[in-house]
C-alpha positions, 0 to 999 in steps of 0.5 A: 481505512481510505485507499487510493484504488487509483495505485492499482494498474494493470499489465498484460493482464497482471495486477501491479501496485504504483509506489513510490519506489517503483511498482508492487506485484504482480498480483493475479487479481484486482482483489488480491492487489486491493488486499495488499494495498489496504495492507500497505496503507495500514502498516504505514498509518501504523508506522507513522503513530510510532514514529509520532509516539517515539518523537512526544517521548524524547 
């Protein structure tokens, strides 16, 4: 699974998330943040296949 390591910045020596409903976190590592990034990218690939899945059955 592709990420955009790019989204990950840092404040203040805290770890934040860019979205595009504003910012995610803080998180205390580069590492935990990665993790939810990955997460975040999975879940949405996840919804789009349902999304798709329902559409070709209506």
């Amino acid at each position: 699974m592709k990420y955009n390591e790019s989204r990950i910045i840092t404040i203040r020596e805290q770890w934040f998330i860019e979205t595009r409903t504003g910012y995610d976190g803080p998180f205390e590592t580069k590492d935990e943040a990665k993790k939810y990034l990955k997460l975040l990218n999975s879940c949405d690939a996840a919804r789009c296949e349902f999304a798709g899945l329902q559409f070709s059955h209506t």
